[in-house]
GUKOL-954174 format. One record per residue: x, y, z of N, C-alpha, C in turn; residue number from 1. Coordinates in steps of 0.05 Angstrom, whole numbers, padded with zeros to 5 digits. Layout:
N
[atom [X,Y,Z],[X,Y,Z],[X,Y,Z],NUM]
...
This chain:
349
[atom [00743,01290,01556],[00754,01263,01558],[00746,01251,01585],1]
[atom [00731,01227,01589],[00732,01214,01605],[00753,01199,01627],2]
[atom [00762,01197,01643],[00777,01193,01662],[00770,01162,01678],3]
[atom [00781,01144,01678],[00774,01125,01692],[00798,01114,01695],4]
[atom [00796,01103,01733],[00818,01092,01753],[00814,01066,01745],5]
[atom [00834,01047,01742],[00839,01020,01743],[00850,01012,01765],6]
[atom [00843,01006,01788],[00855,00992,01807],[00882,00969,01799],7]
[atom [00898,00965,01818],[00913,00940,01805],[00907,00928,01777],8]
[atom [00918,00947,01763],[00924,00947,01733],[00949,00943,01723],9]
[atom [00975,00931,01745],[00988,00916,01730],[00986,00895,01742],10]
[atom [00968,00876,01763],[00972,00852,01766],[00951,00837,01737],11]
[atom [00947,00811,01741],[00942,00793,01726],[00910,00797,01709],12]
[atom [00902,00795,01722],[00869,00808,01710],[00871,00838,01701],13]
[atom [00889,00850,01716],[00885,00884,01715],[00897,00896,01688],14]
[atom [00915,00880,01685],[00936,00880,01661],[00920,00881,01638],15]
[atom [00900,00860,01629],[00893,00848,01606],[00871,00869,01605],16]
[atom [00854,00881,01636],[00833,00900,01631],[00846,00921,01624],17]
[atom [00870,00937,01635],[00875,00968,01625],[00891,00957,01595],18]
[atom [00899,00934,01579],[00901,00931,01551],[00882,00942,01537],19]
[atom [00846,00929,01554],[00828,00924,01529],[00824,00951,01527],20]
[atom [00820,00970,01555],[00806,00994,01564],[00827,01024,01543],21]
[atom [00856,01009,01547],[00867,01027,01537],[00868,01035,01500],22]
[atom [00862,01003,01496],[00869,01012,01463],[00839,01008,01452],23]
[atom [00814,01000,01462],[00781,01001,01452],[00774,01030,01454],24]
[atom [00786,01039,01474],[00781,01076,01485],[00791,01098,01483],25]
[atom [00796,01102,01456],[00827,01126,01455],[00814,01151,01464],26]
[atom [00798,01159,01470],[00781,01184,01473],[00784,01174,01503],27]
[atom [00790,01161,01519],[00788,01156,01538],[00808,01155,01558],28]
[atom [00816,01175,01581],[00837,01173,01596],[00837,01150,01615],29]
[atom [00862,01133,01620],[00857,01103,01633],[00884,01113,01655],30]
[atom [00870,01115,01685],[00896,01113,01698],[00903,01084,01724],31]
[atom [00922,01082,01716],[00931,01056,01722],[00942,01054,01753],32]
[atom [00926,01049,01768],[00943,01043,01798],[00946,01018,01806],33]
[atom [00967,01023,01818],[00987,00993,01823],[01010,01001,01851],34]
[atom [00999,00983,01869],[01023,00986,01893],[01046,00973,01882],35]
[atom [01045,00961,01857],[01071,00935,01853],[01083,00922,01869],36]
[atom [01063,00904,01889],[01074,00885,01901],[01088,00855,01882],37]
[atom [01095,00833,01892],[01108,00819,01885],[01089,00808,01858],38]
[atom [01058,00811,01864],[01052,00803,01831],[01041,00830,01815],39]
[atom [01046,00842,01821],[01043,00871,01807],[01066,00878,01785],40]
[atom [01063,00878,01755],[01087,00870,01740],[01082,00893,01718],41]
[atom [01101,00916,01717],[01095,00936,01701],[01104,00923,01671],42]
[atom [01114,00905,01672],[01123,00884,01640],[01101,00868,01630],43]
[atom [01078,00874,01643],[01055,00864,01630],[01040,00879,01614],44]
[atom [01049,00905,01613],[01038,00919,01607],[01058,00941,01576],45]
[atom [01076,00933,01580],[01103,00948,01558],[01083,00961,01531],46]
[atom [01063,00943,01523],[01055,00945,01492],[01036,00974,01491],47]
[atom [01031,00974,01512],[01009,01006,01518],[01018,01031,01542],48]
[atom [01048,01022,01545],[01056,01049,01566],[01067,01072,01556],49]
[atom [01070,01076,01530],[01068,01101,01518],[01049,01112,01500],50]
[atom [01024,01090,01507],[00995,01108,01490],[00987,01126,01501],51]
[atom [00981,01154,01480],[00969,01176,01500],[00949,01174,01519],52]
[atom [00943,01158,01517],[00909,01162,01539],[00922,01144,01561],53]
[atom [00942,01139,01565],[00944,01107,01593],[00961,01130,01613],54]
[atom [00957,01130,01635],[00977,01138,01655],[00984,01127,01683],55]
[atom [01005,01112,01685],[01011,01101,01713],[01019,01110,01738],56]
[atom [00999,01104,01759],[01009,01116,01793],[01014,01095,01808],57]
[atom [01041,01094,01813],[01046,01075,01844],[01036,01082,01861],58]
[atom [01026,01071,01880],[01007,01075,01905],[00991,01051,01919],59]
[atom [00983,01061,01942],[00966,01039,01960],[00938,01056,01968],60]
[atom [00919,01030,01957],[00893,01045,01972],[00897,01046,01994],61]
[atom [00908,01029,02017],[00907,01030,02048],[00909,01058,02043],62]
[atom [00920,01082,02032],[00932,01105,02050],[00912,01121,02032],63]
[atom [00896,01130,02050],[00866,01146,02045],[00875,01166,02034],64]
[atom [00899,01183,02048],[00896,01214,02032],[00910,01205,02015],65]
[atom [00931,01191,01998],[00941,01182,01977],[00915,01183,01960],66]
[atom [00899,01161,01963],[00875,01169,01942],[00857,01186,01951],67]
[atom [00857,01201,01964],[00833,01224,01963],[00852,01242,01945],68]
[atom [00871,01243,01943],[00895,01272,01927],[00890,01257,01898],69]
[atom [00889,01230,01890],[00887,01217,01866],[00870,01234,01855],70]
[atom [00838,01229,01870],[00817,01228,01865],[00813,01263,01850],71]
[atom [00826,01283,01863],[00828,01316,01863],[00840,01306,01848],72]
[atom [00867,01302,01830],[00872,01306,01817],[00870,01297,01792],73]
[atom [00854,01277,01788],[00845,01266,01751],[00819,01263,01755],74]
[atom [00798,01276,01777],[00771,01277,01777],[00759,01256,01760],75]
[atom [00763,01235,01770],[00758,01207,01754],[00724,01205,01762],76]
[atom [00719,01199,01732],[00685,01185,01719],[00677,01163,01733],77]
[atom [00700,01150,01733],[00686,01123,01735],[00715,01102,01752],78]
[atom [00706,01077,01766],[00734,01065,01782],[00724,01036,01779],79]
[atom [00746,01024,01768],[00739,00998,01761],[00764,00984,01785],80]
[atom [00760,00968,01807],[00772,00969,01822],[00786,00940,01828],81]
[atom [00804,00933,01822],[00813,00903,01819],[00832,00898,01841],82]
[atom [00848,00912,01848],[00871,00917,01869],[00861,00896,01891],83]
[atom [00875,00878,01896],[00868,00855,01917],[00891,00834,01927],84]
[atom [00895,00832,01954],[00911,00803,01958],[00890,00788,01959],85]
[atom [00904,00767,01934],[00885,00747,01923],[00892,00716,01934],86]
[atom [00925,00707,01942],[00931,00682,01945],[00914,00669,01976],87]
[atom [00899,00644,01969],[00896,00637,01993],[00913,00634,02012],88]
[atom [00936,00613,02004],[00959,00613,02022],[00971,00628,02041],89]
[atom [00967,00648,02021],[00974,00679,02039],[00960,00688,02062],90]
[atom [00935,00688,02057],[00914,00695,02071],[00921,00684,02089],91]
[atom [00917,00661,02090],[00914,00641,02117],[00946,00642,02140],92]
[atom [00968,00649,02120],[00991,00667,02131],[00991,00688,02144],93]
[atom [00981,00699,02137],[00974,00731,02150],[00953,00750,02134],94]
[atom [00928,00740,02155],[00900,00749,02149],[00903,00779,02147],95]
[atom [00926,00790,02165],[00909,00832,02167],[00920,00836,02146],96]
[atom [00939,00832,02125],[00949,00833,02107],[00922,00839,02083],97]
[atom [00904,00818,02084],[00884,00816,02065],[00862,00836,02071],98]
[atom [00861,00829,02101],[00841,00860,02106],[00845,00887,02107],99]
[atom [00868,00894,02110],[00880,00921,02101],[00876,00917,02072],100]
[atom [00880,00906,02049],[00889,00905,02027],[00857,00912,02010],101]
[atom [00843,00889,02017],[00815,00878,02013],[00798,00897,02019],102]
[atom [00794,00908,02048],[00775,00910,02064],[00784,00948,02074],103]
[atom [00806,00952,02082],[00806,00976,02076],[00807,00999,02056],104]
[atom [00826,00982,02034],[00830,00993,02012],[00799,00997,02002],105]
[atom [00785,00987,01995],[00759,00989,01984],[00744,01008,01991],106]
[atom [00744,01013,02016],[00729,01024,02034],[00749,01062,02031],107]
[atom [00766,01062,02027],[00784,01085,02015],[00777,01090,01988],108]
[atom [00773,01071,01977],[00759,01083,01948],[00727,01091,01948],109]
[atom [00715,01080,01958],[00686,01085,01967],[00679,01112,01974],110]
[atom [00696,01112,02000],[00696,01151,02012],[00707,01172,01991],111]
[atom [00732,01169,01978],[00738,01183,01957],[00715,01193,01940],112]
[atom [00702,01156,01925],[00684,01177,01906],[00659,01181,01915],113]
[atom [00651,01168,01939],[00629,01191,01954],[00642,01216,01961],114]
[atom [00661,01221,01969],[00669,01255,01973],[00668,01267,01946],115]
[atom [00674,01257,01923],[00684,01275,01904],[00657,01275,01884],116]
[atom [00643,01255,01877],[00621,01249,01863],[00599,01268,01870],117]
[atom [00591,01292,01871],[00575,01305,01877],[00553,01303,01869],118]
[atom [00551,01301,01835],[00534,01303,01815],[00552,01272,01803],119]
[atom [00541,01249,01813],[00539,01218,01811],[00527,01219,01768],120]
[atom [00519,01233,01766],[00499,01222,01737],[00531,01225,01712],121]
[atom [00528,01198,01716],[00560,01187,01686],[00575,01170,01705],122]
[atom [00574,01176,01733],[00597,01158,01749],[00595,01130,01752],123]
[atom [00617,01119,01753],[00607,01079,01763],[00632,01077,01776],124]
[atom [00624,01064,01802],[00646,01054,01822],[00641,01017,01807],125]
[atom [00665,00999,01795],[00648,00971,01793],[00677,00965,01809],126]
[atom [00666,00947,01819],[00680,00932,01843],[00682,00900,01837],127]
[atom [00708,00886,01827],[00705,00861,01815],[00715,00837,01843],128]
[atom [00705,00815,01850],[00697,00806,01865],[00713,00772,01856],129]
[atom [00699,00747,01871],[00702,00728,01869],[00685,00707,01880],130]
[atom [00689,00682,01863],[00658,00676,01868],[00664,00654,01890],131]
[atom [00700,00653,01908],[00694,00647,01935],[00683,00657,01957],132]
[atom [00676,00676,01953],[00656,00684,01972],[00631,00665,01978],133]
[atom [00625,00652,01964],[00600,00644,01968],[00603,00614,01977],134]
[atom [00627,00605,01990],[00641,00586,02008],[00640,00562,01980],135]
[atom [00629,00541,01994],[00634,00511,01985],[00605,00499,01972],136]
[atom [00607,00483,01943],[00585,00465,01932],[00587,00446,01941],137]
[atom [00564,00426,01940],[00566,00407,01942],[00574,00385,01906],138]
[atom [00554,00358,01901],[00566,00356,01882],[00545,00366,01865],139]
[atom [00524,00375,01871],[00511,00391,01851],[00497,00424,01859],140]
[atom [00489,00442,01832],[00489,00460,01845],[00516,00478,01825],141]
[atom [00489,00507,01835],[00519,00537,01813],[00510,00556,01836],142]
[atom [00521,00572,01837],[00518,00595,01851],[00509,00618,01826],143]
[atom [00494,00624,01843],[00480,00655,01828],[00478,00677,01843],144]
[atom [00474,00700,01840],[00473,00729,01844],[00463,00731,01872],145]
[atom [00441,00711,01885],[00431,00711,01906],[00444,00698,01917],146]
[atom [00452,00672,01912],[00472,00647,01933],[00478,00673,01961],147]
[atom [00471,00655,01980],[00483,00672,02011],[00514,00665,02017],148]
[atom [00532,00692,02018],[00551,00682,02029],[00553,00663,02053],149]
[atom [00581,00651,02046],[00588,00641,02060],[00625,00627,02062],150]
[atom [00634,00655,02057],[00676,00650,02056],[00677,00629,02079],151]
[atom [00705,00614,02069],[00712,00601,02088],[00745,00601,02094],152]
[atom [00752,00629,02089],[00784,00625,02083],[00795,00665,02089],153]
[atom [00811,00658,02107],[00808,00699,02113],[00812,00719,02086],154]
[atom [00823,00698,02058],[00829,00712,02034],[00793,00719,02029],155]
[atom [00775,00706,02024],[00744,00692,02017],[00728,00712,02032],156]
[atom [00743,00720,02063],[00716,00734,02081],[00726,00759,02082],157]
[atom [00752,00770,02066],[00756,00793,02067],[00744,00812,02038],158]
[atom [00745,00793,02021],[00734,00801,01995],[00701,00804,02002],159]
[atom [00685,00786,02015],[00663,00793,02019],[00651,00810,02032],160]
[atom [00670,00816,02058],[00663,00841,02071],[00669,00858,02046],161]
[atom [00686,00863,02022],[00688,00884,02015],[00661,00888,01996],162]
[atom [00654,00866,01982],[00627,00858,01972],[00610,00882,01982],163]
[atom [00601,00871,02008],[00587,00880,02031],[00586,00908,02033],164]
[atom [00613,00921,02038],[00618,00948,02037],[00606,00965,02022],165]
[atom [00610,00950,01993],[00608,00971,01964],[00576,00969,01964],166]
[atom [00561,00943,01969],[00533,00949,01962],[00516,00963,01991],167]
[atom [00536,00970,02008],[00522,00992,02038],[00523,01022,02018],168]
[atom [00547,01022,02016],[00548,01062,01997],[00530,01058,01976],169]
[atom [00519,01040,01964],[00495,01035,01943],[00480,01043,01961],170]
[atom [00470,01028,01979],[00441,01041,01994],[00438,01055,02009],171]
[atom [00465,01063,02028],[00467,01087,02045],[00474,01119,02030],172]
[atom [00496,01110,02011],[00494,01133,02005],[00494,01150,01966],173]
[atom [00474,01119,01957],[00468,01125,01935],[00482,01134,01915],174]
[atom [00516,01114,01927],[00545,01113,01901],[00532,01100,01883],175]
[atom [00538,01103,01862],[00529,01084,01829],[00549,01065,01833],176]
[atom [00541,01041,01837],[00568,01007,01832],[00553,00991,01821],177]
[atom [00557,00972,01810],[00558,00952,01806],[00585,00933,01815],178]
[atom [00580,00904,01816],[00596,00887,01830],[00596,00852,01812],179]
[atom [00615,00848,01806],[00615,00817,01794],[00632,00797,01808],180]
[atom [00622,00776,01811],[00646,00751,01820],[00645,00736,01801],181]
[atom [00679,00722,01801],[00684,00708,01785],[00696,00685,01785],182]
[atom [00698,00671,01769],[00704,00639,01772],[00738,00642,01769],183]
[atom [00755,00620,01768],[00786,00619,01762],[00791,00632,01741],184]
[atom [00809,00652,01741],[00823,00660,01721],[00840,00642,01714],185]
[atom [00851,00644,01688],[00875,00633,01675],[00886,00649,01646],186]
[atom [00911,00647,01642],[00918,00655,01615],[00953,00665,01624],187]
[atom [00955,00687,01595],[00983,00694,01602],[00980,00710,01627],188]
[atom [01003,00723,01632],[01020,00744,01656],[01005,00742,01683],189]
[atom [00998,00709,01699],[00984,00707,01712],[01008,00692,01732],190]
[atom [01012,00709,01764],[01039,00710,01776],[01039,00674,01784],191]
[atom [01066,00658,01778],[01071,00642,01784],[01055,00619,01809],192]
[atom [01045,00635,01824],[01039,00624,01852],[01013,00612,01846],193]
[atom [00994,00614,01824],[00971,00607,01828],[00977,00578,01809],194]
[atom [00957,00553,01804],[00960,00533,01799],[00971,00529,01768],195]
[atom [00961,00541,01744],[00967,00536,01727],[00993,00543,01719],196]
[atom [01007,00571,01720],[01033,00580,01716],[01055,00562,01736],197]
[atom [01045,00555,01761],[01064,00541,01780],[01077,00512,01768],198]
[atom [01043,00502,01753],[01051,00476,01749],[01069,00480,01720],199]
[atom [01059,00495,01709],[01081,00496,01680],[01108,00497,01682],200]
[atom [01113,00521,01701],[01139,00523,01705],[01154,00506,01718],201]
[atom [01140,00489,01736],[01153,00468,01748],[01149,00438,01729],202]
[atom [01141,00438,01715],[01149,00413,01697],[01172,00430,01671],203]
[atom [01173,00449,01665],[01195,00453,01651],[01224,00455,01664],204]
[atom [01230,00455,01691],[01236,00448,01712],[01243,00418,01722],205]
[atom [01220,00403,01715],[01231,00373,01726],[01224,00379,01759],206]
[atom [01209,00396,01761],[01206,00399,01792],[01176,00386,01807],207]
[atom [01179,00384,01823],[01158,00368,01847],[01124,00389,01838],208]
[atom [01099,00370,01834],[01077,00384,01821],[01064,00385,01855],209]
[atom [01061,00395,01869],[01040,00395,01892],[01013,00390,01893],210]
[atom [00996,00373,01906],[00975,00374,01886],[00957,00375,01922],211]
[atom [00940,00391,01928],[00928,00389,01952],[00909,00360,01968],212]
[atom [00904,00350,01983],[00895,00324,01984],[00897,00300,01960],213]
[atom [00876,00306,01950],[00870,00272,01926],[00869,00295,01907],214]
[atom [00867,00315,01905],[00857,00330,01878],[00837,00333,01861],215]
[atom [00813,00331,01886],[00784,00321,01882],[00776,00351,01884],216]
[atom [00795,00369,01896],[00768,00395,01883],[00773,00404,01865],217]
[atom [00731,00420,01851],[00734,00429,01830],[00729,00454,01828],218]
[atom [00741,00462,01811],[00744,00499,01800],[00729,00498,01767],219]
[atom [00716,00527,01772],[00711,00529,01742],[00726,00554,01725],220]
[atom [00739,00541,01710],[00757,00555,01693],[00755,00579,01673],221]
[atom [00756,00599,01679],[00747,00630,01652],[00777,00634,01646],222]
[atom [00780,00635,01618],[00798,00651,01601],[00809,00685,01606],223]
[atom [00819,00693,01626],[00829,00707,01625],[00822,00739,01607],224]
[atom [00828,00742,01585],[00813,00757,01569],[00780,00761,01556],225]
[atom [00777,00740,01560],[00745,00741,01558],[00725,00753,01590],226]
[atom [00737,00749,01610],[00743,00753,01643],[00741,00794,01630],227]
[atom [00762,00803,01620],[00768,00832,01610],[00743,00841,01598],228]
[atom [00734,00823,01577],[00712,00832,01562],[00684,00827,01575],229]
[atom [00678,00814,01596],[00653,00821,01608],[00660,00832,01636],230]
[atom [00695,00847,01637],[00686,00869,01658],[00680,00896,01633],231]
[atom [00688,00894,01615],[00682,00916,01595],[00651,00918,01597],232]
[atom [00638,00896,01584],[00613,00904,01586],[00598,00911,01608],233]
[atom [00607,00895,01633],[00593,00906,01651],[00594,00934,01665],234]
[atom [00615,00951,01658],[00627,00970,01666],[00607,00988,01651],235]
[atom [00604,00984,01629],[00585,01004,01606],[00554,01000,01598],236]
[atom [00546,00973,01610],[00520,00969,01602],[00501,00957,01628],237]
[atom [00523,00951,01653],[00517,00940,01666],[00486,00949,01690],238]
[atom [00475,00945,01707],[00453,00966,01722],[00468,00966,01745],239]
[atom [00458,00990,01751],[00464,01004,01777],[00455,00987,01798],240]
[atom [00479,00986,01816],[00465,00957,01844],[00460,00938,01836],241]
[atom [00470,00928,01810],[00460,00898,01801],[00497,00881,01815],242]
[atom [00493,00856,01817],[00518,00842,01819],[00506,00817,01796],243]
[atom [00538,00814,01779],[00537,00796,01761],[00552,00775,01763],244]
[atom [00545,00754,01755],[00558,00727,01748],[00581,00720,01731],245]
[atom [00608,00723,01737],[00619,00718,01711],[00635,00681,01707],246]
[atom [00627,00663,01693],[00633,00636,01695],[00641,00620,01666],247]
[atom [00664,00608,01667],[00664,00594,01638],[00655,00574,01626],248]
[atom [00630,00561,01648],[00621,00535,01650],[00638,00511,01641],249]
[atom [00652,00512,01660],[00686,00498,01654],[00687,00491,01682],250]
[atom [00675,00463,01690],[00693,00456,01711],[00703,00436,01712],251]
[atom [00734,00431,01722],[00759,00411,01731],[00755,00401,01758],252]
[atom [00755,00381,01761],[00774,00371,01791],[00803,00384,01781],253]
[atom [00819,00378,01802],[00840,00398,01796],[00858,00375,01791],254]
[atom [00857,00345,01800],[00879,00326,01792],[00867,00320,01756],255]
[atom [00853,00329,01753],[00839,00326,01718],[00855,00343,01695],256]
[atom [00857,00360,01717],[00867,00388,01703],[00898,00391,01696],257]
[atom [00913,00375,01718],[00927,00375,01724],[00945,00345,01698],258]
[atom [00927,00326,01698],[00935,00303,01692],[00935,00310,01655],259]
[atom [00912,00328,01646],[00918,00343,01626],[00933,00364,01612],260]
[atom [00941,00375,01634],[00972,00394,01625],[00996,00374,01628],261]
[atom [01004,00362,01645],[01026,00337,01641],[01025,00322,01616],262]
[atom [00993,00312,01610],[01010,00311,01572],[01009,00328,01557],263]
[atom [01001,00354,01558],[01004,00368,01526],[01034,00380,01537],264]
[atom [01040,00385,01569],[01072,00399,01568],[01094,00374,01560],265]
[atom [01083,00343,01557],[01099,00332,01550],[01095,00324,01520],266]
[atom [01077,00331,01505],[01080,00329,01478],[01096,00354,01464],267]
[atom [01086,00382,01473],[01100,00404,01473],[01128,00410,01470],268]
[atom [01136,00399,01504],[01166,00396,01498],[01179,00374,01485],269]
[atom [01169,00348,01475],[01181,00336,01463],[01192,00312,01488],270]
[atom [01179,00313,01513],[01189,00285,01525],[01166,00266,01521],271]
[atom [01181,00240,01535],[01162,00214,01530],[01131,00213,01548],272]
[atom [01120,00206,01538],[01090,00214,01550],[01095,00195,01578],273]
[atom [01074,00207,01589],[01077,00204,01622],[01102,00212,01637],274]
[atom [01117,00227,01632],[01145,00243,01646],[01143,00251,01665],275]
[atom [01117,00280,01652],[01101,00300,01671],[01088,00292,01695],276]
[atom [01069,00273,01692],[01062,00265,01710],[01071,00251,01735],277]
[atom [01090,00243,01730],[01111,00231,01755],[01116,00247,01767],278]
[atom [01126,00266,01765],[01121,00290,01781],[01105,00302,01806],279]
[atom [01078,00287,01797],[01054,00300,01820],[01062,00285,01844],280]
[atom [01060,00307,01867],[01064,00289,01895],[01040,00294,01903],281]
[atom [01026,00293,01928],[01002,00296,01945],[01018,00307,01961],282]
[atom [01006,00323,01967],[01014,00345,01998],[00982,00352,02017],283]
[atom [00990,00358,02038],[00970,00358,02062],[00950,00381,02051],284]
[atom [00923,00380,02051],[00901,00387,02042],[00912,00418,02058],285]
[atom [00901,00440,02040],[00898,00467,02054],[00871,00474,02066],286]
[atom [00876,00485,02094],[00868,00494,02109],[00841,00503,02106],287]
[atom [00809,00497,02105],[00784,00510,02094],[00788,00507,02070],288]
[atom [00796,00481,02052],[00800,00484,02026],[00767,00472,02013],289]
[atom [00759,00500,01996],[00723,00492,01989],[00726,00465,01978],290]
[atom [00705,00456,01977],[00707,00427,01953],[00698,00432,01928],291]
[atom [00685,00457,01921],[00675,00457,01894],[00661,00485,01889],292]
[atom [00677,00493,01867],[00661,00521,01853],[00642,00520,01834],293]
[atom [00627,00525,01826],[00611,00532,01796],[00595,00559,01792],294]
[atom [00589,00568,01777],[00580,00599,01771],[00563,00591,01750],295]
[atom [00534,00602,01764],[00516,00609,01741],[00514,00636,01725],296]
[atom [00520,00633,01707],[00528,00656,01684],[00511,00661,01669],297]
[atom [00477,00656,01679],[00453,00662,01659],[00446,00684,01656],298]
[atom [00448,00696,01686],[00444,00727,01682],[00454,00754,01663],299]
[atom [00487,00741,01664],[00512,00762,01650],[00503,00757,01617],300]
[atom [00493,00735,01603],[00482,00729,01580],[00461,00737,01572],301]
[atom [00435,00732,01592],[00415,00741,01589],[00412,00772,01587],302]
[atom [00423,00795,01598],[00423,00827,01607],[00441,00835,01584],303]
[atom [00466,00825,01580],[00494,00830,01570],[00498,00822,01540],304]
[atom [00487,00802,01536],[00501,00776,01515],[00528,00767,01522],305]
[atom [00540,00774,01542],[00570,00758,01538],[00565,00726,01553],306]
[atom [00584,00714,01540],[00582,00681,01537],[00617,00679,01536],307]
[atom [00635,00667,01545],[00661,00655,01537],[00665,00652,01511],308]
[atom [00687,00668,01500],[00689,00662,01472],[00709,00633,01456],309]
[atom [00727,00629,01486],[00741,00607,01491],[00730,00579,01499],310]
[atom [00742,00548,01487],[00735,00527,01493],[00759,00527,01507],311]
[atom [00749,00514,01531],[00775,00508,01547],[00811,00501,01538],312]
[atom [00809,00473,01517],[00821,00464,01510],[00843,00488,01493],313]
[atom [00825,00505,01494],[00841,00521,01465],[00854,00540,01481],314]
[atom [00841,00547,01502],[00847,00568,01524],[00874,00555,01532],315]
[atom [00876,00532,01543],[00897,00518,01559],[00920,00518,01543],316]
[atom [00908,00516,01515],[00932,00512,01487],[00943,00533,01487],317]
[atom [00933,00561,01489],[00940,00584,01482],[00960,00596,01508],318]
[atom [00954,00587,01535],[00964,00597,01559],[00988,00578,01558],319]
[atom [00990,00552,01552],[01015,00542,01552],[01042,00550,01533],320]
[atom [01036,00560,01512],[01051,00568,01490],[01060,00603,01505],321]
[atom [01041,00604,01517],[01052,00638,01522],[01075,00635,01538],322]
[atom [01068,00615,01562],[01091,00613,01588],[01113,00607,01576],323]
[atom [01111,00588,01548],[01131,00569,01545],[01151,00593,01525],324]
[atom [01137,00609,01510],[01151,00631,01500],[01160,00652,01506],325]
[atom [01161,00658,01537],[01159,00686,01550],[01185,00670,01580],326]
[atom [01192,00656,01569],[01219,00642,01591],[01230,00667,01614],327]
[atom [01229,00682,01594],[01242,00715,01611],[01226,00726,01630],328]
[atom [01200,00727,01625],[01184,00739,01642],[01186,00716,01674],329]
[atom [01175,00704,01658],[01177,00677,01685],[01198,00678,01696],330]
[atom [01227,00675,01687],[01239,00681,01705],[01249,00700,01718],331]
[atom [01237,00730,01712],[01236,00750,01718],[01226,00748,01743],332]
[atom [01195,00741,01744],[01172,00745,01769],[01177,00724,01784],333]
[atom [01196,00697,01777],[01202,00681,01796],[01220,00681,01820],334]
[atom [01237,00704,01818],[01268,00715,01823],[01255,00724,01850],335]
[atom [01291,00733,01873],[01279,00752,01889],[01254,00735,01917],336]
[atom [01232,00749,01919],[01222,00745,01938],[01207,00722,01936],337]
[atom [01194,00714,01915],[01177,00696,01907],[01194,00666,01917],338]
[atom [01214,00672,01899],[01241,00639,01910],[01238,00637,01936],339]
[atom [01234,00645,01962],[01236,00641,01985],[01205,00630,01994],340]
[atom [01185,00646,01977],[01160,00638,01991],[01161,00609,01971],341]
[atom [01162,00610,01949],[01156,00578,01934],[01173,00565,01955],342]
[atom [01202,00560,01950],[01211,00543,01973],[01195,00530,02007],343]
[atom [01193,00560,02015],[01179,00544,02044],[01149,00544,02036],344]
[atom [01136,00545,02020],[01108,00527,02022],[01102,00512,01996],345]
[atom [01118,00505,01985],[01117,00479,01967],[01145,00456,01962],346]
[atom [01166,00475,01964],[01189,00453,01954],[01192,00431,01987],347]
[atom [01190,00448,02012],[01195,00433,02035],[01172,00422,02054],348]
[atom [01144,00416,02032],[01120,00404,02042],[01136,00370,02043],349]
């Protein structure tokens, strides 16, 4: 039986990967690590934590012999590594936070399976990324596999150092990785703080929409589960030292995006159209905020065949009905610590 580590496998991306990994792979042992910080949610996961093959470890990569003892003890094949502080806000709050998290943790998994990987032939370290690393577009223009970094945000330059990291043990010391960045996630069990779950919950709420400057930058949008299925493929078909593209050719200004969920949450719930939107305030632009993402995704198609199986519209349809049906969860992950940080950096802008 094969053995493979899921990094942060109960936060939001990690969740939906140890689903696909756990129930596509029954021949396949899936172990699940998770520090369970504040978006780390073992209730994302309820539908597969008593399948035989899934097994969960609390833990932090920061603490090296924690995972070097992992590593001895489920002699793992292969490490699909997601575990990350991801919020910008945060970042820019307290940067060592992201580089311990980002930048050491990585670098703890690296030495692990260079110590333990002796005989490399079956192993893959894949290391999943983001495609802010590669800083700011202008208004035209995608980023591809070569684009030169260029983060502009301590969340952005910590991920790329770790980038950085993973493809040095490719050429220094001939670890098997591959590496993908990726455009915006969205979908269900995706923690409150990031734009789409924030704004839902706060118009079912009647609460203040934040919207950064004019709402002129744009993001390109991937579905969440389809995000799962070309880390699947890339995990199994992908080349060694290749980095891939992953993009939904979906891009929003974000007041677009925004001005579009205010009417379907107000047809949805049943108020008078334009409700939602009264709502949106303008708040002071964040700090190195890029002006524009896009991801060229010819490569992941061309090598792979994967393509988005989702039209946006249907994606957005499907992510709104989940939040709107899952009241409990939301207010589960909203409780507690989260209430203090939403308060001081959105209710008292």
């Amino acid at each position: 039986m094969q053995t493979i580590l899921i990094t942060g496998g109960a936060g939001f991306i990690g969740s939906h990967v140890v689903r696909l990994f756990v129930n596509n792979y029954p021949d396949c042992r899936i172990v699940n690590l998770d520090k369970l910080t504040y978006a780390g949610n073992l209730e994302n996961l309820r539908d597969v934590e008593n399948a035989p093959n899934y097994t969960f470890e609390k833990g932090d990569i920061v603490d090296a012999d924690f995972i070097f003892s992992l590593f001895e003890k489920y002699n793992f094949d292969g490490v699909i590594h997601l575990a990350a502080e991801s919020h910008v806000d945060r970042s820019i709050a307290n940067p060592m936070e992201f580089i311990n998290a980002n930048v050491i943790g990585t670098v703890n998994l690296l030495n692990a399976a260079k110590h333990f990987w002796k005989d490399i032939s079956g192993k893959r370290f894949y290391h999943i990324s983001t495609d802010e690393v590669y800083g700011s577009l202008g208004a035209d223009g995608l980023f591809t596999e070569t684009t030169a970094y260029d983060p502009r945000s301590p969340y952005s330059a910590a991920k790329a150092s770790s980038d950085h990291f993973v493809r040095a043990w490719f050429h220094t010391y001939n670890l098997p990785v591959v590496i993908s960045n990726c455009s915006n996630n969205y979908g269900p069990n995706q923690f409150p703080e990031k734009l789409l779950p924030l704004f839902i919950n706060n118009i079912v709420n009647m609460k203040p929409l934040p919207v950064y400057g004019k709402g002129e930058n744009i993001r390109d949008w991937l579905y969440v589960i389809d995000h799962a299925k070309a880390i699947d493929l890339i995990y199994h078909k992908g080349k060694i030292g290749e980095t891939y593209n992953i993009g939904g050719h979906n891009e929003w200004k974000n007041i677009d995006l925004i001005k579009v969920l205010c009417k379907i949450m107000d047809k949805k719930l049943g108020r008078e159209p334009g409700t939602s939107e009264t709502l949106i305030s303008y708040v002071k632009d964040r700090a190195g905020h890029d002006m524009r993402y896009a991801i060229d995704a010819s490569k992941i198609k061309k090598e792979l065949g994967w393509v988005p199986s989702l039209q946006f519209e249907e994606g957005l349809d499907k992510t709104i009905d989940w939040y709107l049906a899952n009241k409990k969860w939301m207010d589960n992950v909203t409780s507690g610590e989260y209430q203090n940080y939403y308060k001081d950096q959105y209710e008292n802008r």
